[in-house]
C-alpha positions in Angstrom: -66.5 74.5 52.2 -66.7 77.5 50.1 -67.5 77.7 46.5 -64.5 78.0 44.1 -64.6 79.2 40.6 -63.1 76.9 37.8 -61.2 80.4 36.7 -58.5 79.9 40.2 -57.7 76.6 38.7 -56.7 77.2 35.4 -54.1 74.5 33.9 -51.5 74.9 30.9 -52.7 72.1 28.5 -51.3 70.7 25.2 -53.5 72.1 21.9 -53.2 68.5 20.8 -55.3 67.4 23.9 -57.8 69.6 23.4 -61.1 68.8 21.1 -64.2 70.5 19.9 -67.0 70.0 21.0 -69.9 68.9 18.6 -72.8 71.5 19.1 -71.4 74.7 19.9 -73.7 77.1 17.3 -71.7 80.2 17.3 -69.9 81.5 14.6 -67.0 84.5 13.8 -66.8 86.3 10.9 -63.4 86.1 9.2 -62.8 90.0 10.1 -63.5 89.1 14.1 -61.5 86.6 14.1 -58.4 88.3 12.6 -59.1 90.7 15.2 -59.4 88.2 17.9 -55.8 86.8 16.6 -54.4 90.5 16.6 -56.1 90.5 20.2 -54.0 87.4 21.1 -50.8 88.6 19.9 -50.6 91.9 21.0 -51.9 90.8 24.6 -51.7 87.1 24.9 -54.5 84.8 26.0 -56.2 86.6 28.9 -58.9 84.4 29.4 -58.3 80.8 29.8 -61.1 78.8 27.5 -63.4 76.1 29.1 -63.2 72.5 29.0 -65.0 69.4 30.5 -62.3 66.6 31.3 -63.0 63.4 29.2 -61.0 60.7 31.6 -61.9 57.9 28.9 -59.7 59.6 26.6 -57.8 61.4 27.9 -58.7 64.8 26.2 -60.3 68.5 26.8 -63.6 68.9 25.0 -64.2 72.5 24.1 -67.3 74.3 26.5 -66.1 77.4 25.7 -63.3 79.1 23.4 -63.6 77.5 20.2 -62.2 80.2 18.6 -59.2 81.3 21.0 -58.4 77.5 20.3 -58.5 78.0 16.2 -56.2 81.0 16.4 -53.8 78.6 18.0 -54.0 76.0 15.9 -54.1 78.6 12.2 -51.1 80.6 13.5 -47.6 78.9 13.7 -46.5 82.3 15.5 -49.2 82.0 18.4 -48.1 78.5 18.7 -44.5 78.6 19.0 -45.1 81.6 21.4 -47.4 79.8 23.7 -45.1 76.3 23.6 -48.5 74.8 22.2 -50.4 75.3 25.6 -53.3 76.3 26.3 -54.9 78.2 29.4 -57.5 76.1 30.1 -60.6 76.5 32.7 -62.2 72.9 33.7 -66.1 72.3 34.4 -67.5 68.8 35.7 -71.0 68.9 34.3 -72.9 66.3 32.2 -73.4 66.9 28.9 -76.9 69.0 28.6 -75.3 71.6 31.6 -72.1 72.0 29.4 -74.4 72.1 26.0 -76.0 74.9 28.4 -72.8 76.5 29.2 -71.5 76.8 25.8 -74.8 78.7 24.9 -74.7 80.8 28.3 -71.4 81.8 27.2 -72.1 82.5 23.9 -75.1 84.6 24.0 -73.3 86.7 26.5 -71.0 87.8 23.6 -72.7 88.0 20.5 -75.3 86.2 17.5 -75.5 82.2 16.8 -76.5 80.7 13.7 -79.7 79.6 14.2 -79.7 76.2 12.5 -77.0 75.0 14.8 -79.4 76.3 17.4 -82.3 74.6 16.5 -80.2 71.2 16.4 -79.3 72.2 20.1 -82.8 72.4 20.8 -83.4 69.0 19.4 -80.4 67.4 21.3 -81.7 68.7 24.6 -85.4 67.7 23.9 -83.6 64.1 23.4 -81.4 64.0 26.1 -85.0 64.8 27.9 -84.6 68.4 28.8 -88.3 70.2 29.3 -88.8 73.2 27.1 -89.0 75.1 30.7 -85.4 73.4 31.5 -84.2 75.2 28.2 -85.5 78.3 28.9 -84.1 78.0 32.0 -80.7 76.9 31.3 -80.3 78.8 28.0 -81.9 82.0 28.7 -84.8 82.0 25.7 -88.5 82.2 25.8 -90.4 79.9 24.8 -91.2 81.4 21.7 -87.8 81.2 20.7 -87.9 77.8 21.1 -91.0 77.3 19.5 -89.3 78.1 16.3 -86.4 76.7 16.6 -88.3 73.4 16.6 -90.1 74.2 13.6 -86.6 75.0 12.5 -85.8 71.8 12.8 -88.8 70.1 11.1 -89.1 66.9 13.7 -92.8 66.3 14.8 -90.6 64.6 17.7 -90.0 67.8 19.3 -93.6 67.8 19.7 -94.7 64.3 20.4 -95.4 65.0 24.3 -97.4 68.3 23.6 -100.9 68.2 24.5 -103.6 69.7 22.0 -107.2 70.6 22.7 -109.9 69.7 20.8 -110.6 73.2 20.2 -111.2 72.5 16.0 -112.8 69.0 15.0 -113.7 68.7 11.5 -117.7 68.4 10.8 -119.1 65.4 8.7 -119.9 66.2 5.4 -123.9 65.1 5.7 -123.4 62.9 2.6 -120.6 60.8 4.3 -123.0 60.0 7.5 
């Protein structure tokens, strides 16, 4: 069997069955997203946003599309026009591959605050993603990393990491 793309399966949902999600960093200036709601009504929603099925209750949680679900809910007019549904795109992935999706998506578009990032980071290093597995999956060096760990100020970020000895503090004479 052939791969499919989520996008040829695309499913008119109910904005009330549809959640956030919890991590996604990025952020849209108020003039963007006036523009993304002048976007919506002059051509309608032409790109279904991205949700992972939560069976236990019953709901959407938001990979991707955050904001094309705002302008729904913050404009009576979009809602009335759209019957209250949403285009909606669904993934199957555990939780770190959607957390990786949402940040695939995002940096494809445009900037991310960078203390939600960092708390990304963090989440991943607890759900026991490897700093490569981040780079991987989110597409950062691991520079970028680096200091979004410092970022977030936990030494638990860095609990597994190996140090040399390369610097070992000499005895004062007098203390020997």
């Amino acid at each position: 069997m052939s791969y499919k793309s989520p996008v040829y399966n695309v499913i008119a949902v109910p904005v009330e069955k549809i959640k956030p999600n919890t991590y996604n960093p990025n952020a849209v200036a108020p003039p963007e997203l006036k523009l993304l709601y002048d976007s919506i009504k002059e051509d309608g929603y032409t790109m279904p946003i991205v949700c992972y099925y939560l069976k236990t209750k019953d709901c959407y949680v938001i990979v991707d599309g955050f904001h094309r679900y705002r302008i729904m809910l913050e404009y009576p007019d979009i809602y009335e026009r759209e019957g209250g549904l949403l285009p909606v795109s669904v993934i199957d992935k555990p939780l770190a591959h959607r957390m990786a999706s949402t940040i695939r998506h995002n940096r494809a578009r445009g900037s991310h605050d960078v203390d939600l990032m960092s708390n990304i980071v963090k989440e991943l290093h607890e759900l026991g993603r490897s700093d490569a597995w981040i780079s991987k999956h989110l597409g950062m060096d691991r520079d970028e990393i680096l200091r979004l760990k410092q970022i977030t100020g936990l030494a638990a970020l860095f609990r597994d990491v190996k140090f040399g000895d390369a610097w070992k503090p000499e005895l004062d004479p007098e203390e020997e």
